[in-house]
PyMOL commands that place a pseudoatom at each C-alpha (Angstrom):
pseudoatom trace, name=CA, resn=UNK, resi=1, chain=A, elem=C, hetatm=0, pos=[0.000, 0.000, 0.000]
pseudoatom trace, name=CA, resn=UNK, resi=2, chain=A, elem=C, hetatm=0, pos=[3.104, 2.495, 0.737]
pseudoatom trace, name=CA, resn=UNK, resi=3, chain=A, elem=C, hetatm=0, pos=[4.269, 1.962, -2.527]
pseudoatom trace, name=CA, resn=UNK, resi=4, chain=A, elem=C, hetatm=0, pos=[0.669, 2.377, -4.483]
pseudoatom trace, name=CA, resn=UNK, resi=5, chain=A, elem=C, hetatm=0, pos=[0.331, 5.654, -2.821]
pseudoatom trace, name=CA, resn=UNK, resi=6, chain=A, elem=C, hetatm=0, pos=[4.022, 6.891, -2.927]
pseudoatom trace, name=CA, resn=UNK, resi=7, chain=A, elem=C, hetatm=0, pos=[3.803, 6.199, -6.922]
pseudoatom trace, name=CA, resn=UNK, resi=8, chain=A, elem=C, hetatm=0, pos=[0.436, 7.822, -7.431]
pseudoatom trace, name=CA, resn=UNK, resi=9, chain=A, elem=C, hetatm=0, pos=[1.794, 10.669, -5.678]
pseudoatom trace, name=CA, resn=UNK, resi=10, chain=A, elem=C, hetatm=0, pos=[4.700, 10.582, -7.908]
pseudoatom trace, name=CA, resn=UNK, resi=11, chain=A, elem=C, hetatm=0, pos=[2.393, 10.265, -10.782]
pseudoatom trace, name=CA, resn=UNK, resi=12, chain=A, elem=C, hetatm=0, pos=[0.044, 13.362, -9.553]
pseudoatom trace, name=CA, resn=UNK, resi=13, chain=A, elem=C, hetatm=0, pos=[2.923, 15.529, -9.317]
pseudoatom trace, name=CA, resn=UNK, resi=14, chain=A, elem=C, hetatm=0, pos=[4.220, 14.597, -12.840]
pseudoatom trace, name=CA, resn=UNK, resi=15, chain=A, elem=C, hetatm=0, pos=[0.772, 15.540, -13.920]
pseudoatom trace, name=CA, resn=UNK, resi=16, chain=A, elem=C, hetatm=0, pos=[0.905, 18.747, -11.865]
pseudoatom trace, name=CA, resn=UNK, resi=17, chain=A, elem=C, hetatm=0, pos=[3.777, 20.137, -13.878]
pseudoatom trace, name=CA, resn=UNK, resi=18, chain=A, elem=C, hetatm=0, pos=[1.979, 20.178, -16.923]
pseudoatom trace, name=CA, resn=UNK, resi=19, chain=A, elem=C, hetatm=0, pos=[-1.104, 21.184, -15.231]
pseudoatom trace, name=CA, resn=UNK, resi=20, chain=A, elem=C, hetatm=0, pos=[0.509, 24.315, -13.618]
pseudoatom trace, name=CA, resn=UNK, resi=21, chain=A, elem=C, hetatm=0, pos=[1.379, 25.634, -17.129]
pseudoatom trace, name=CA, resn=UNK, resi=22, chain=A, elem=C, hetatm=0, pos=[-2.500, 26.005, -17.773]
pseudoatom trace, name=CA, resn=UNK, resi=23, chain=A, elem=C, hetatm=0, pos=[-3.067, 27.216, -14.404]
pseudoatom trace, name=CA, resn=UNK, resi=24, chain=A, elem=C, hetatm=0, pos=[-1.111, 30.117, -15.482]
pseudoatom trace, name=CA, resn=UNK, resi=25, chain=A, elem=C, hetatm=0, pos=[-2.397, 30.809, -18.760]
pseudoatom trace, name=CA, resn=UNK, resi=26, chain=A, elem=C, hetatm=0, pos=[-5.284, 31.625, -16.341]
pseudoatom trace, name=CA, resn=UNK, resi=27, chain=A, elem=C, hetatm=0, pos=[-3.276, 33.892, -13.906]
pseudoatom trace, name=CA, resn=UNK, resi=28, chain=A, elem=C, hetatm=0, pos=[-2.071, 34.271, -10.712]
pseudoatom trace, name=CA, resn=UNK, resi=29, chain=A, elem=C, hetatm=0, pos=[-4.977, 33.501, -8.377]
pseudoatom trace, name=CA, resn=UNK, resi=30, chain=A, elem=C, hetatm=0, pos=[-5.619, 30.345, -10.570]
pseudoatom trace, name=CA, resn=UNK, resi=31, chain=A, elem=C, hetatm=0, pos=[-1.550, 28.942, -10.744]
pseudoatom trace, name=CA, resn=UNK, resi=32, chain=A, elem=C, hetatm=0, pos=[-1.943, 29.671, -6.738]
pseudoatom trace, name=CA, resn=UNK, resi=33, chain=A, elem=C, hetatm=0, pos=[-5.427, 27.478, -6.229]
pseudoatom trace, name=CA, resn=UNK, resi=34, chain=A, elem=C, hetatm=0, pos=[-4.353, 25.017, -8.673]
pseudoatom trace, name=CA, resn=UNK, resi=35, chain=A, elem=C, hetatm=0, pos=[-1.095, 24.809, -7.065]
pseudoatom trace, name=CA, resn=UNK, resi=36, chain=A, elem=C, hetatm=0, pos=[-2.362, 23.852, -3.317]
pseudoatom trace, name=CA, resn=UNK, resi=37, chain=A, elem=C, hetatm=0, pos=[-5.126, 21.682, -4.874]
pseudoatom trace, name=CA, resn=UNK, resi=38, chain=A, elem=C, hetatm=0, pos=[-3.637, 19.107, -7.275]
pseudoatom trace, name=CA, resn=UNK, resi=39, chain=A, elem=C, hetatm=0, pos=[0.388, 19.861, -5.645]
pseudoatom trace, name=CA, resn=UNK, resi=40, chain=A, elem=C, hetatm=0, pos=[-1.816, 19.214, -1.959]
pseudoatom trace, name=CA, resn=UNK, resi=41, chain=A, elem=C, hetatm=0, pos=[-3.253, 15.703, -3.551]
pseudoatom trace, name=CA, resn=UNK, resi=42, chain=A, elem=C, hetatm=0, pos=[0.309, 14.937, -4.804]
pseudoatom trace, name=CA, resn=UNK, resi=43, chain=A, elem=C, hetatm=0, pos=[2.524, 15.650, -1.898]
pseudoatom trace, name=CA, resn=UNK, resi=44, chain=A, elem=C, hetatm=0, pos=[-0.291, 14.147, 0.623]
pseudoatom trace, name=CA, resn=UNK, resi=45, chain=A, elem=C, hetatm=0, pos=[-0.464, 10.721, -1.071]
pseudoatom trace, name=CA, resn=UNK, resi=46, chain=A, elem=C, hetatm=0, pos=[3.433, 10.822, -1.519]
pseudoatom trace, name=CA, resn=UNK, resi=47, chain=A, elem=C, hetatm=0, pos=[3.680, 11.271, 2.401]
pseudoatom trace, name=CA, resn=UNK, resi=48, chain=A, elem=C, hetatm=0, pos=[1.420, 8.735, 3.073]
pseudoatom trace, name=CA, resn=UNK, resi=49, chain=A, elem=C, hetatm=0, pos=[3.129, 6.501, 0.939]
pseudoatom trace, name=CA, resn=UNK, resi=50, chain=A, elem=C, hetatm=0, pos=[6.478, 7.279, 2.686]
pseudoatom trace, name=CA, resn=UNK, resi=51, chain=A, elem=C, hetatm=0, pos=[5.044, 7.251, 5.906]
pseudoatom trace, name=CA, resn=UNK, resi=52, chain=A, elem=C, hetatm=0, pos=[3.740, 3.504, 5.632]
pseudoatom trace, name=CA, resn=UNK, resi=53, chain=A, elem=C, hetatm=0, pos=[6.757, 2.387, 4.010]
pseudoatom trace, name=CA, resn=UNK, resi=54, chain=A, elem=C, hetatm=0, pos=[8.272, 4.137, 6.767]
pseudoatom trace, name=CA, resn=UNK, resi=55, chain=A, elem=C, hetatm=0, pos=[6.528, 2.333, 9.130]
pseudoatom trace, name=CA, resn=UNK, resi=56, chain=A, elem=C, hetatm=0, pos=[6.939, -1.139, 7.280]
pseudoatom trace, name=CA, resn=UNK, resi=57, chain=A, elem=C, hetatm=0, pos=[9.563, -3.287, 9.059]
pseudoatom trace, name=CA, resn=UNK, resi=58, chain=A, elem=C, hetatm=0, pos=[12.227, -4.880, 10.094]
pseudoatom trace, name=CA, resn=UNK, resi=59, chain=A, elem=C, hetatm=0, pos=[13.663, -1.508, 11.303]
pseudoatom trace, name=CA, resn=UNK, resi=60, chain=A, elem=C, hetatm=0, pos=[17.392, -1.741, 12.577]
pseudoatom trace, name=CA, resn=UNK, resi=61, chain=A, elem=C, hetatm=0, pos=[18.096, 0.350, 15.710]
pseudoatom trace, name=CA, resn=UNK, resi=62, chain=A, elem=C, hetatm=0, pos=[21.347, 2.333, 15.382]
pseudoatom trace, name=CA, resn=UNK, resi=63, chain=A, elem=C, hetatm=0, pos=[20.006, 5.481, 17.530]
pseudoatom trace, name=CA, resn=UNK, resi=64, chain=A, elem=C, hetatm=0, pos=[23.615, 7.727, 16.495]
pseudoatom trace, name=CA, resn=UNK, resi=65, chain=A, elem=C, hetatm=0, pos=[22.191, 7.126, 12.707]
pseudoatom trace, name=CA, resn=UNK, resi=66, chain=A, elem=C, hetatm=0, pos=[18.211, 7.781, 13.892]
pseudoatom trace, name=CA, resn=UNK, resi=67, chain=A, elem=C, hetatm=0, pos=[19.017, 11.572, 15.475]
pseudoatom trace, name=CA, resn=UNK, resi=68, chain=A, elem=C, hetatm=0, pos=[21.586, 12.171, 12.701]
pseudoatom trace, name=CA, resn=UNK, resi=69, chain=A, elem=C, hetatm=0, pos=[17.930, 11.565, 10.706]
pseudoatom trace, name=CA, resn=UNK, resi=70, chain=A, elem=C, hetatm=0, pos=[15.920, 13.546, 12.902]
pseudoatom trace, name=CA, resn=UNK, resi=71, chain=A, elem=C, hetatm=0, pos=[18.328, 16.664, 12.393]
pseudoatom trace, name=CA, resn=UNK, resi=72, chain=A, elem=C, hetatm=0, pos=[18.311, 15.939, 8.085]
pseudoatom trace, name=CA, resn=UNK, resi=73, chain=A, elem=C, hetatm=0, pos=[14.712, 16.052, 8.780]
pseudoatom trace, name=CA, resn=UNK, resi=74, chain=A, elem=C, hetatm=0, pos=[14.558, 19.019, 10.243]
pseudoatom trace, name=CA, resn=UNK, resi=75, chain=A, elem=C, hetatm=0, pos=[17.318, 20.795, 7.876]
pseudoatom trace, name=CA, resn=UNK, resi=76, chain=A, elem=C, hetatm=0, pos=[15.065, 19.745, 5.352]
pseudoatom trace, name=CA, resn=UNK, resi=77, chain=A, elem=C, hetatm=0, pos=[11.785, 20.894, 6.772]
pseudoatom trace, name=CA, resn=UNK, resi=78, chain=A, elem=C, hetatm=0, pos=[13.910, 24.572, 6.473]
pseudoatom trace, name=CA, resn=UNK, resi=79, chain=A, elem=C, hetatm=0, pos=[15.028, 24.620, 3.386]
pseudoatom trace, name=CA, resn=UNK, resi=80, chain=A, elem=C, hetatm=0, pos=[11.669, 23.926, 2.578]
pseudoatom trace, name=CA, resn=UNK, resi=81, chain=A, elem=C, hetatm=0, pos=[9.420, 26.311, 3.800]
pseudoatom trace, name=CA, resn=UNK, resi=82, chain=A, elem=C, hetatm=0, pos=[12.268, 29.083, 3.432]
pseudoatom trace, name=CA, resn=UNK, resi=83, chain=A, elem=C, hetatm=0, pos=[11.601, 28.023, -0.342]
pseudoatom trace, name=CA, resn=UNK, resi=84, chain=A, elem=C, hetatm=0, pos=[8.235, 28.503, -0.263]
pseudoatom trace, name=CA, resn=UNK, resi=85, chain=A, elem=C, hetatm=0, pos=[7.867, 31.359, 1.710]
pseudoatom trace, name=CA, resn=UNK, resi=86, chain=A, elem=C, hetatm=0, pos=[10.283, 32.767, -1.511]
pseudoatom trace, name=CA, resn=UNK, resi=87, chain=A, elem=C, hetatm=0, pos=[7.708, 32.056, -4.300]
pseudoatom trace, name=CA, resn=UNK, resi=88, chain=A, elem=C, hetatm=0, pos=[5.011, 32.729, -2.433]
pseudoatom trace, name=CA, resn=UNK, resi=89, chain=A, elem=C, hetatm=0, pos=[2.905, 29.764, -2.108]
pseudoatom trace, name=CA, resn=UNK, resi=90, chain=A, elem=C, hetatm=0, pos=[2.877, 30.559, 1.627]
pseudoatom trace, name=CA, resn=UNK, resi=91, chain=A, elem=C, hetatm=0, pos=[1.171, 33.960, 0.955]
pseudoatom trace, name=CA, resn=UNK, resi=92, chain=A, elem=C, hetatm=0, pos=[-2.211, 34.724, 0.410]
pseudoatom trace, name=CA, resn=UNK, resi=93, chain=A, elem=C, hetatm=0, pos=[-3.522, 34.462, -2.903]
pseudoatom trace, name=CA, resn=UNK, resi=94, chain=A, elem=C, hetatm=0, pos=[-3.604, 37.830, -3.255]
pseudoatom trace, name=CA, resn=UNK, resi=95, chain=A, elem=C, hetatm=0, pos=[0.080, 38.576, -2.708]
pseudoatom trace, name=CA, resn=UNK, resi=96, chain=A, elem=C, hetatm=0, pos=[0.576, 35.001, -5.299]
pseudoatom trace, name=CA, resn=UNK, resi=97, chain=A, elem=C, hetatm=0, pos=[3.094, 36.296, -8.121]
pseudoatom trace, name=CA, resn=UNK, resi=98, chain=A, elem=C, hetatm=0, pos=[3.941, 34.305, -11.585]
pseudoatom trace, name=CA, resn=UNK, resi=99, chain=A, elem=C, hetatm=0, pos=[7.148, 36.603, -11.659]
pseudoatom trace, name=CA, resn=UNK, resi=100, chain=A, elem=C, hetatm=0, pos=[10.474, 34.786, -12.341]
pseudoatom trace, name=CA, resn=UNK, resi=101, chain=A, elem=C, hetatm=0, pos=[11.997, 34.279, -8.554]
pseudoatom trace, name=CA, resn=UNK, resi=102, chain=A, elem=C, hetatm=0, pos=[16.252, 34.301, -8.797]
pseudoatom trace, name=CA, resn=UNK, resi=103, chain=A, elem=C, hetatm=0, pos=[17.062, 36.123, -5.345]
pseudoatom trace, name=CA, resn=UNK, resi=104, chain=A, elem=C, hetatm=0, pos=[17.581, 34.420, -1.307]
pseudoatom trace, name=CA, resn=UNK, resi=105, chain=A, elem=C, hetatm=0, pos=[18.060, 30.567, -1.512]
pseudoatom trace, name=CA, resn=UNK, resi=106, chain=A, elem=C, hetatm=0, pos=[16.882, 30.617, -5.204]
pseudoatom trace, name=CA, resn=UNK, resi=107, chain=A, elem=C, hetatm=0, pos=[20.606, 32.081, -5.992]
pseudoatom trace, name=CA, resn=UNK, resi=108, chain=A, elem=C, hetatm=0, pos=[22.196, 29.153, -5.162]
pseudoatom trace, name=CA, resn=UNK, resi=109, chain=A, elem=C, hetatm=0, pos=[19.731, 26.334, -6.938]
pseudoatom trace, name=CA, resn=UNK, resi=110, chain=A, elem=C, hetatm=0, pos=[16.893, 26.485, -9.182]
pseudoatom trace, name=CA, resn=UNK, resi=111, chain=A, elem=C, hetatm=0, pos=[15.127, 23.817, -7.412]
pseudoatom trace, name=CA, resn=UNK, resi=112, chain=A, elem=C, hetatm=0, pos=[15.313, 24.404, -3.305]
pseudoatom trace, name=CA, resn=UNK, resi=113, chain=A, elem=C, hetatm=0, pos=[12.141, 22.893, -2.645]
pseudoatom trace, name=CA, resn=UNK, resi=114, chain=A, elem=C, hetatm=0, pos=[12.863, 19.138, -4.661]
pseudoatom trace, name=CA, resn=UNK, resi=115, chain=A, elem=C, hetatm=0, pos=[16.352, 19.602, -3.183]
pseudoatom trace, name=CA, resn=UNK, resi=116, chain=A, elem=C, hetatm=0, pos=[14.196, 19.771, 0.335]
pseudoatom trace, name=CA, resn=UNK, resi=117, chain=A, elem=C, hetatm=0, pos=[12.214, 17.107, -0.308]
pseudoatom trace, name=CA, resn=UNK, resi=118, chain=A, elem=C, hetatm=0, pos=[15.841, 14.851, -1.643]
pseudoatom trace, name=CA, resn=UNK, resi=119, chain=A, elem=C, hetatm=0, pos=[17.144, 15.890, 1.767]
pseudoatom trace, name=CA, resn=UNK, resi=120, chain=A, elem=C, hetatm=0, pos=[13.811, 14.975, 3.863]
pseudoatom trace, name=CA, resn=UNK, resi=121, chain=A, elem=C, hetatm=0, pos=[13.863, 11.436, 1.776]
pseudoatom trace, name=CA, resn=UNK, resi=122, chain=A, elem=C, hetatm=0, pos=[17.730, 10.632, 3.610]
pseudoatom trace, name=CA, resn=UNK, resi=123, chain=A, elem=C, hetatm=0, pos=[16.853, 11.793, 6.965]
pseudoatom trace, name=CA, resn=UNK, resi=124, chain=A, elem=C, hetatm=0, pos=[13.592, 9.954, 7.296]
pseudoatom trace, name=CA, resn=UNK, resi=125, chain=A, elem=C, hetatm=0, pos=[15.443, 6.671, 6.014]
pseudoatom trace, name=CA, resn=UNK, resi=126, chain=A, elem=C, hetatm=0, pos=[18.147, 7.669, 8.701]
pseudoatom trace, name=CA, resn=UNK, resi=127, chain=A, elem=C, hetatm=0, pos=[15.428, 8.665, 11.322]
pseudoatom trace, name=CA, resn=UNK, resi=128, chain=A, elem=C, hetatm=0, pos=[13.563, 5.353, 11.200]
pseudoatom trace, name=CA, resn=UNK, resi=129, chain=A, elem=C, hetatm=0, pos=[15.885, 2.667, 9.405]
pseudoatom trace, name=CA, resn=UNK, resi=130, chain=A, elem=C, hetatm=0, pos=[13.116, 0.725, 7.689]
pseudoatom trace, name=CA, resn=UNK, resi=131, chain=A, elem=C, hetatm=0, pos=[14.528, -2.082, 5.176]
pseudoatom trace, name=CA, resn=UNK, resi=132, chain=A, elem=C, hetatm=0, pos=[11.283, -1.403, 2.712]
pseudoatom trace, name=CA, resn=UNK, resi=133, chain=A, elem=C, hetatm=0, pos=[11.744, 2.343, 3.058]
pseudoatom trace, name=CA, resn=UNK, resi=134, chain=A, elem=C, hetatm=0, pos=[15.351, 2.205, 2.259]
pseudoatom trace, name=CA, resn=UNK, resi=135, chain=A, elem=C, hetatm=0, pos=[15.451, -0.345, -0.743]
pseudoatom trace, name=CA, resn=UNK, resi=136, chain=A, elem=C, hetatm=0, pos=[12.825, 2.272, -2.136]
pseudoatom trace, name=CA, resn=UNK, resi=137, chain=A, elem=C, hetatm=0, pos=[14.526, 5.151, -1.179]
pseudoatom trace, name=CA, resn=UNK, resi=138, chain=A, elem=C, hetatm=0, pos=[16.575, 6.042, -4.524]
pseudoatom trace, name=CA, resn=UNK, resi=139, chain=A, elem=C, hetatm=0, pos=[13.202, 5.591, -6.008]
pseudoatom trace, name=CA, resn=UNK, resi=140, chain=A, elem=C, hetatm=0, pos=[12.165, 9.141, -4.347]
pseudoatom trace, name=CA, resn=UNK, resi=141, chain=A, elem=C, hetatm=0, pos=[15.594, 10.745, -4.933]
pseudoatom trace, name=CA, resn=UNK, resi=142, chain=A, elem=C, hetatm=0, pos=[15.343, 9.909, -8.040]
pseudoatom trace, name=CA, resn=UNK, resi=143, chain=A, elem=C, hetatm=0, pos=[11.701, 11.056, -8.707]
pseudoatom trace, name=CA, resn=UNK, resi=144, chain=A, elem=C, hetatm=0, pos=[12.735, 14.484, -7.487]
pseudoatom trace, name=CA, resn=UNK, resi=145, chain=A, elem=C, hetatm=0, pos=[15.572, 14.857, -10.038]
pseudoatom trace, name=CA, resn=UNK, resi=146, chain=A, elem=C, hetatm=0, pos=[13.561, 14.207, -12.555]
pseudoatom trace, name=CA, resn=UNK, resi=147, chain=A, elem=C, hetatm=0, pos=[10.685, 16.054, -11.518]
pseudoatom trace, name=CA, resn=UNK, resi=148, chain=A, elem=C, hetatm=0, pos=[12.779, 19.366, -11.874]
pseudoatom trace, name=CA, resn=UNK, resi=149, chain=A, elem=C, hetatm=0, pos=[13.610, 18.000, -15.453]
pseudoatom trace, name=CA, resn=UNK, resi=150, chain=A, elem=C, hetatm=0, pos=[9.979, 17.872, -16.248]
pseudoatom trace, name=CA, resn=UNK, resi=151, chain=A, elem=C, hetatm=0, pos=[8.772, 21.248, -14.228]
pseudoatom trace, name=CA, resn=UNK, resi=152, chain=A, elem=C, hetatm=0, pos=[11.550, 22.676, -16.418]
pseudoatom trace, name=CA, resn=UNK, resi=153, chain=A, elem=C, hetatm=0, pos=[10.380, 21.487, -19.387]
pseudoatom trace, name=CA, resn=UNK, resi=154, chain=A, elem=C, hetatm=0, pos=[6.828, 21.662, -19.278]
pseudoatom trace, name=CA, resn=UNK, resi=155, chain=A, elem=C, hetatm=0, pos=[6.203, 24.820, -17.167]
pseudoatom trace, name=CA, resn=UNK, resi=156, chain=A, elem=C, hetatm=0, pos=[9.157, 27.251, -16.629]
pseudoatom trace, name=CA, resn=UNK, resi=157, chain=A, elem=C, hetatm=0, pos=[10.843, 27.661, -19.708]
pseudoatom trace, name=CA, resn=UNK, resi=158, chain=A, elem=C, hetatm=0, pos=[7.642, 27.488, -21.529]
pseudoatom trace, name=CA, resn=UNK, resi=159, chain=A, elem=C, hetatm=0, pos=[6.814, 30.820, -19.063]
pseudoatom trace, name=CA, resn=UNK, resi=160, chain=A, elem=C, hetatm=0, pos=[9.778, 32.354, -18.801]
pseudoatom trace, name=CA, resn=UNK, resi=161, chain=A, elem=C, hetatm=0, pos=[11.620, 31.537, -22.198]
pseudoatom trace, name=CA, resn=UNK, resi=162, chain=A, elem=C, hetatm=0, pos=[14.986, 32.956, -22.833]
pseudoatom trace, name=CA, resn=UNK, resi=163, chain=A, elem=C, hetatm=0, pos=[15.299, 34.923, -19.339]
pseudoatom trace, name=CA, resn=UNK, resi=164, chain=A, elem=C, hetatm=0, pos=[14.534, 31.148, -17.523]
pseudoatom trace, name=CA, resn=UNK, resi=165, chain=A, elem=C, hetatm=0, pos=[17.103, 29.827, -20.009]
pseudoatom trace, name=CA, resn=UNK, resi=166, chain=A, elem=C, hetatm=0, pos=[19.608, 32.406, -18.704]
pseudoatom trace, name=CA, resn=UNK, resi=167, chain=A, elem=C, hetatm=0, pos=[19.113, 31.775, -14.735]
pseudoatom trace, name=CA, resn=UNK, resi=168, chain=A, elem=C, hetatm=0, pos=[19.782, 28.201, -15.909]
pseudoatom trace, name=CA, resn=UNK, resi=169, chain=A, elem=C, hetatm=0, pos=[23.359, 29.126, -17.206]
pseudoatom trace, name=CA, resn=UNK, resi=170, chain=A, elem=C, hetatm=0, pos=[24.460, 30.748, -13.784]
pseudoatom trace, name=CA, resn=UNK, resi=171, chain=A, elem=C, hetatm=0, pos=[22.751, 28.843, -11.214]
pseudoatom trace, name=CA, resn=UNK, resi=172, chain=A, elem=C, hetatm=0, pos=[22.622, 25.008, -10.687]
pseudoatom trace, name=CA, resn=UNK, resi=173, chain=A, elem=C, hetatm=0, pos=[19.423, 23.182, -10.475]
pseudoatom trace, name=CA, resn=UNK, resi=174, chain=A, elem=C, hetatm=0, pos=[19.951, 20.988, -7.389]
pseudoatom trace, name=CA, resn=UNK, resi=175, chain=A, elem=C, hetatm=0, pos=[23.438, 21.374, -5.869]
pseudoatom trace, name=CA, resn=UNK, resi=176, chain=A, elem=C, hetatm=0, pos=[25.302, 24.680, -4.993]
pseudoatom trace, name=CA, resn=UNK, resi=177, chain=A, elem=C, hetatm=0, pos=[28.284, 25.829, -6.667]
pseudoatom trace, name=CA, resn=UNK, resi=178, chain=A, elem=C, hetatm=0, pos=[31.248, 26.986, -4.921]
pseudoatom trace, name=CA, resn=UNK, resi=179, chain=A, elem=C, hetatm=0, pos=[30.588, 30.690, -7.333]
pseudoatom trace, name=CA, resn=UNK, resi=180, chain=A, elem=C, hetatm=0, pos=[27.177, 30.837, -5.989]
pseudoatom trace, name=CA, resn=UNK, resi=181, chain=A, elem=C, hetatm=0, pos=[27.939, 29.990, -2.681]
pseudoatom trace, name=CA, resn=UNK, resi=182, chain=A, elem=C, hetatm=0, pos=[30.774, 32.662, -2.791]
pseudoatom trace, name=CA, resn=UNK, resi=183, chain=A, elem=C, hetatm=0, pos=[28.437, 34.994, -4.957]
pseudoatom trace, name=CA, resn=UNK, resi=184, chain=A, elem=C, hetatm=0, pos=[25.661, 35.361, -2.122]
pseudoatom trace, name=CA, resn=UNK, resi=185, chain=A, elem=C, hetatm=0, pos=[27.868, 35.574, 0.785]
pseudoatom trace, name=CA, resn=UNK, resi=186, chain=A, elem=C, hetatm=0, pos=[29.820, 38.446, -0.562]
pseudoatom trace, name=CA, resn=UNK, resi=187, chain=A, elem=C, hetatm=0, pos=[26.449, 40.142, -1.620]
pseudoatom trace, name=CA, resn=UNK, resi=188, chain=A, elem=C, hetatm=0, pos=[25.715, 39.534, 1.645]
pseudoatom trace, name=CA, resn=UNK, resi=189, chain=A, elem=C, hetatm=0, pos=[29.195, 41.165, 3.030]
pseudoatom trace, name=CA, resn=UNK, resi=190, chain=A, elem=C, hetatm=0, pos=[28.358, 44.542, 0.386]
pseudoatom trace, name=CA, resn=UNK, resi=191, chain=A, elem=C, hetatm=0, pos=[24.741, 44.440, 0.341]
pseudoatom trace, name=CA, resn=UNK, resi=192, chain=A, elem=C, hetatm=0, pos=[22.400, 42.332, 2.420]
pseudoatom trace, name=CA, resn=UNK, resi=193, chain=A, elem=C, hetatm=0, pos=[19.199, 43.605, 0.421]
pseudoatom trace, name=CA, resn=UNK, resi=194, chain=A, elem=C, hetatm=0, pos=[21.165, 42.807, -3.342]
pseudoatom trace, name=CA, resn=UNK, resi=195, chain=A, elem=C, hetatm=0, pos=[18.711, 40.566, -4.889]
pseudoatom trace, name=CA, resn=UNK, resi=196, chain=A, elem=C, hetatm=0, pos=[19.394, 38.914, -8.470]
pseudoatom trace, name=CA, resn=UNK, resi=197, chain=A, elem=C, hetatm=0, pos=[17.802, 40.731, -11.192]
pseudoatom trace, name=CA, resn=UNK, resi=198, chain=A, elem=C, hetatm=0, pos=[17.722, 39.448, -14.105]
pseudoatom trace, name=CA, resn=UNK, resi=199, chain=A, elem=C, hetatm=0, pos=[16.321, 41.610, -17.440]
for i in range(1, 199): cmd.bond("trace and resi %d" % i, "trace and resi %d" % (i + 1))
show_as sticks, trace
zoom trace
């Protein structure tokens, strides 16, 4: 059962990156709605899925490893939501924006929020050591590599075109370069409000 509703998870979020591309033919309001809806039904089946799995057994006990995954987890939980909070999809719909976002964590990748969920993936197979959960594990990884292959494709350079192609040439999609890493914290040293602008 973990697995059925990890994959249809997988398979709802797949859909949601083409999905999102008419949500914002529509506008704003709609990308946001559309967004929580069919990314909500996605990411909630995909936990569920995890979660069982998770749950599955044998587990091994090696408690150094299990609060080594309890702190991934939680490093993960802030990349996350400092992601979100970035693009908005914490704000109200109101305050939603479709504009291009290159500035705070979104200097150093082009994808903070799969890298997140990569991250949360490790530290929950850390945090509870379950053999199913772990065979399966590079499954999810995986998944959220290629998801950011597919949002890419389908949704943001269709948007964004040639400006979307540019942010691609300086910033990485998953891991940090040593540049950007170097870039933001000397912004940070000159200017803490610099923010990435590009025409």
């Amino acid at each position: 059962m973990g697995l059925v509703c990890a994959f249809a998870g997988a398979l709802v979020m797949t859909g949601y990156t083409i999905l999102n591309a008419r949500f914002r033919r529509r506008g704003a309001s709609a990308a946001w709605l559309g967004g929580w809806i069919v990314g909500g039904i996605g990411m909630t089946l995909m936990g569920v899925g995890w979660g069982l799995l998770a749950a599955a057994g044998p587990h091994v006990h090696v408690p150094v490893l299990q609060y080594l995954g309890l702190a991934v987890v939680g490093a993960a939980g802030c990349v996350y939501v400092t992601a979100a909070a970035h693009v908005g999809r914490l704000r109200s719909r109101g305050r939603y924006s479709l504009d291009l976002h290159t500035e705070g964590i979104y200097r150093l990748v082009r994808h903070p929020q799969a890298l997140a969920l990569c991250i949360l993936v490790v530290g929950v197979g850390l945090a509870t050591l379950s053999r199913p959960y772990i065979v399966t594990l590079p499954l999810w990884v995986a998944f959220w590599v290629a998801y950011t292959h597919f949002e890419e494709r389908f949704e943001l350079i269709p948007a964004y075109g040639h400006r979307y192609e540019r942010y691609m040439r300086t910033t990485n999609r998953l891991v940090p370069s040593f540049r950007s890493l170097r870039a933001v914290a000397s912004a940070r040293r000159r200017r803490p409000e610099l923010d990435l602008d590009l025409p």
